[in-house]
N, C-alpha and C positions, 0 to 999 in steps of 0.2 A: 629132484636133484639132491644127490646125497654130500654133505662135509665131505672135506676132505679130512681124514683121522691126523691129529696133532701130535708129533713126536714130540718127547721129552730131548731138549739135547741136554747132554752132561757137561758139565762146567770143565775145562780145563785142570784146573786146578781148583781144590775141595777151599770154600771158601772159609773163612776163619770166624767166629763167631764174635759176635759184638762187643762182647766183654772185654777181647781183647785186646779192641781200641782205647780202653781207658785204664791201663798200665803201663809201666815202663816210661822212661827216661822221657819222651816225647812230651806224653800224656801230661808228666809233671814237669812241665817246663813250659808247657800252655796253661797250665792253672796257677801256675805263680807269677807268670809275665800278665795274667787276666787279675790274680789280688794283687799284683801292687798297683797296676793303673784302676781299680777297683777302687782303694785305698787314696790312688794321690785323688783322683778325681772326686771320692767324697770328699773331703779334707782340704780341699785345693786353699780354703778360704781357713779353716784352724790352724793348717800347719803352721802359713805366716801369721798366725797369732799366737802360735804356741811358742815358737820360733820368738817372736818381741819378746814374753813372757820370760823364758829362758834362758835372754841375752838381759832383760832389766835383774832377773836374778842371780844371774855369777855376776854381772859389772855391779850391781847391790853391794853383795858380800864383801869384793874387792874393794870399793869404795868405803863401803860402812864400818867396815873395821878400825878403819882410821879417827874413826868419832870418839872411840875408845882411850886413843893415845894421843899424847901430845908428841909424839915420835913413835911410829909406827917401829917397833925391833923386825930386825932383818927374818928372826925364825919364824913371828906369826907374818909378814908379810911373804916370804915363802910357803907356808904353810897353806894361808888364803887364798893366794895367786894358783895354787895346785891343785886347792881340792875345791873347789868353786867349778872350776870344769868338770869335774867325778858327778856336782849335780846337774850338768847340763848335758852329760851323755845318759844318767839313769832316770831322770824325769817321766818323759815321753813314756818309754818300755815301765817301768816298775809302776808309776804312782796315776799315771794319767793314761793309761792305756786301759788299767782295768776298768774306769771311771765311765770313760767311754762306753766298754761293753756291757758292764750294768745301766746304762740310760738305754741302750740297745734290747736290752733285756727288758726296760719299763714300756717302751716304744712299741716294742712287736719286733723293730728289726733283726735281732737276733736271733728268731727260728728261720727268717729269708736266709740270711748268712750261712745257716747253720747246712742249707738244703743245698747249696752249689756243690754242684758236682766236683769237687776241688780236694784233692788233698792231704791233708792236713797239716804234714808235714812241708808243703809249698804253700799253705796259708800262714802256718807261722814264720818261715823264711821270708815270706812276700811283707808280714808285720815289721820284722828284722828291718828288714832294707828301709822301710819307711823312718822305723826310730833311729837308724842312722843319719837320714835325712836332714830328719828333725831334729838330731840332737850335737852332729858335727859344725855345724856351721856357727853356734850361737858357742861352744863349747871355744873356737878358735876367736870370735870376737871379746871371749873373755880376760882369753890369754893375753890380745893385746892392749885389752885392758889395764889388765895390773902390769904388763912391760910398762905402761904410759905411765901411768902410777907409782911405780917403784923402779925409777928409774937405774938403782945400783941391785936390782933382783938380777941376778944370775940364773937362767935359764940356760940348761944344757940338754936340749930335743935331739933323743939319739934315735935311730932307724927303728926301737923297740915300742915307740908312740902308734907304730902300727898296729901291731897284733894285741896291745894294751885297750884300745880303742874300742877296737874291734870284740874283746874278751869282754872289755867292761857293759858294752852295749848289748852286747848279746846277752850276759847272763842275768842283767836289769832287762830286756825281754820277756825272756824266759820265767824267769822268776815272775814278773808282774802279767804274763800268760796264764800260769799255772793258777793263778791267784783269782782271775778274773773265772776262767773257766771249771775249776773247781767248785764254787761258792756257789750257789744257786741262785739263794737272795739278792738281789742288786743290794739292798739295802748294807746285807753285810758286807757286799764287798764296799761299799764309801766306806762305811766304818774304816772296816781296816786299813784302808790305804790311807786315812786319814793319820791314826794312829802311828805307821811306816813313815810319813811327812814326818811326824813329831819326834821318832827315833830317830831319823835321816839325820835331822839337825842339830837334835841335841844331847843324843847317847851316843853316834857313831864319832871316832876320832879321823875327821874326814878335814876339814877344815881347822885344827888343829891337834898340839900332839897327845897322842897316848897319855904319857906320863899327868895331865893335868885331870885325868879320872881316876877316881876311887879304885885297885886293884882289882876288887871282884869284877868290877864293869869291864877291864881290860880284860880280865883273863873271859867273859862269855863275849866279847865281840871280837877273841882271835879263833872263834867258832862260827863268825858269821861273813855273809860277805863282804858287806859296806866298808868294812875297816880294810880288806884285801885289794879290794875295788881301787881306794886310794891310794894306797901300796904300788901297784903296778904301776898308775898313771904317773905317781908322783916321784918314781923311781926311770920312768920314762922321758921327763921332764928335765930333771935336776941330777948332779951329779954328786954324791955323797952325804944327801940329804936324809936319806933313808938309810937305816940300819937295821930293819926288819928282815927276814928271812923272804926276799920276793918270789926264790921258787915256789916254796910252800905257800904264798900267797896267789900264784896263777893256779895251785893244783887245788886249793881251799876254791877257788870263783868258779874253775872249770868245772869243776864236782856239783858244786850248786847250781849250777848252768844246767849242766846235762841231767841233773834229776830233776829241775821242775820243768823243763822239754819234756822229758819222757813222761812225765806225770801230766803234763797238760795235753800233750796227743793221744793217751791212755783215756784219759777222761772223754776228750770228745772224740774218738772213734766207741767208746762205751757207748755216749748217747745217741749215734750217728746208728 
């Protein structure tokens, strides 16, 4: 008994090859919906504690200022009351993100990361979202903080606390991305962020004004973001408080925003 000879049938239509199931709009909208539940789910247990951390450090400020005066003046309690939030939206992204992916990098975890088929630009978005998370919530407990505190603070939150928020959080991402992934050493990245802690607090005019620094200091930190960061929020906040230039202060954090983005998906599609 002979086979019967086996015909080929031809497909319908030419089927599409596999690659290019993993581009387009879809593709990255399943890899960023996959890192951020990636993300809450590592973190489930850091965030609320980053989260306390965060809220004991602007309600701090807010309060500890006052150890200083036997009458807190209206300007530094405005001042405090504003930019005490500035660190609770760039914490998480700038100072403690990259902290993270250098222990990642001591661990081993960081070549697993590094292999998901993911993205890159929906792994840093998927980051994005998280330091929102983590950094809005403690950011608004601050506020109501020094409301309680300085009872005659004039606070004027105009619809602009949005896109403020939003700019500030992202380009302390961004920036504390480029940082992490750029460095190779873990070691150097603690350093530096360690150093970034130190400027944060006590060269940026974030928590109070400009004019109480040496000239030269003013004029290299209307070159960087931190001083612009505060600008926007605290412009967002308060009505005539600010008399800095706030457009050129959203185009100065946009600008740094979007080069250490592109500097940080640059680097790991290089290693990738």
């Amino acid at each position: 008994m002979t086979a019967a000879p086996v015909t080929a049938v031809a497909p319908d239509r030419p089927v599409a090859p596999t690659e290019t199931l993993r581009s387009g709009p879809s593709y990255w909208l399943a890899g960023f919906r996959t890192m951020v539940r990636w993300h809450l789910a590592s973190m489930r247990m850091w965030l609320m504690l980053l989260a306390l951390v965060q809220v004991l450090l602007g309600v701090g400020y807010v309060l500890g200022v006052a150890l200083f005066f036997d009458e807190v003046p209206p300007i530094m309690a405005a001042y405090v009351s504003t930019g005490a939030p500035v660190f609770n939206l760039v914490l998480l992204g700038l100072l403690l993100g990259p902290q993270l992916v250098a222990d990642m990098k001591t661990s081993g975890g960081y070549d697993y990361l590094q292999s998901l088929p993911v993205p890159t630009t929906a792994a840093a978005a998927a980051w994005y979202v998280v330091t929102l998370v983590g950094g809005v919530p403690p950011m608004l407990v601050t506020l109501l903080a020094a409301r309680l505190r300085y009872p005659d603070l004039e606070l004027a939150i105009s619809p602009a606390v949005v896109p403020a928020v939003l700019l500030v959080v992202f380009a302390g991402t961004m920036l504390g991305y480029a940082l992490a992934y750029a460095i190779t050493d873990p070691r150097v990245i603690q350093l530096v962020t360690q150093v970034l802690a130190f400027g944060l607090v006590g060269f940026s005019p974030v928590v109070f004004p400009a004019q109480q620094m040496p000239a030269w200091l003013v004029s290299v930190n209307e070159w960087l973001p931190l001083t612009h960061m505060a600008t926007i929020v605290r412009d967002a906040l308060t009505d005539g408080l600010v008399t800095a230039d706030v457009g050129r202060a959203y185009l100065v954090v946009s600008v740094w925003a979007l080069a250490a983005g592109a500097a940080a998906v640059r680097e790991l599609r290089r290693r990738r």
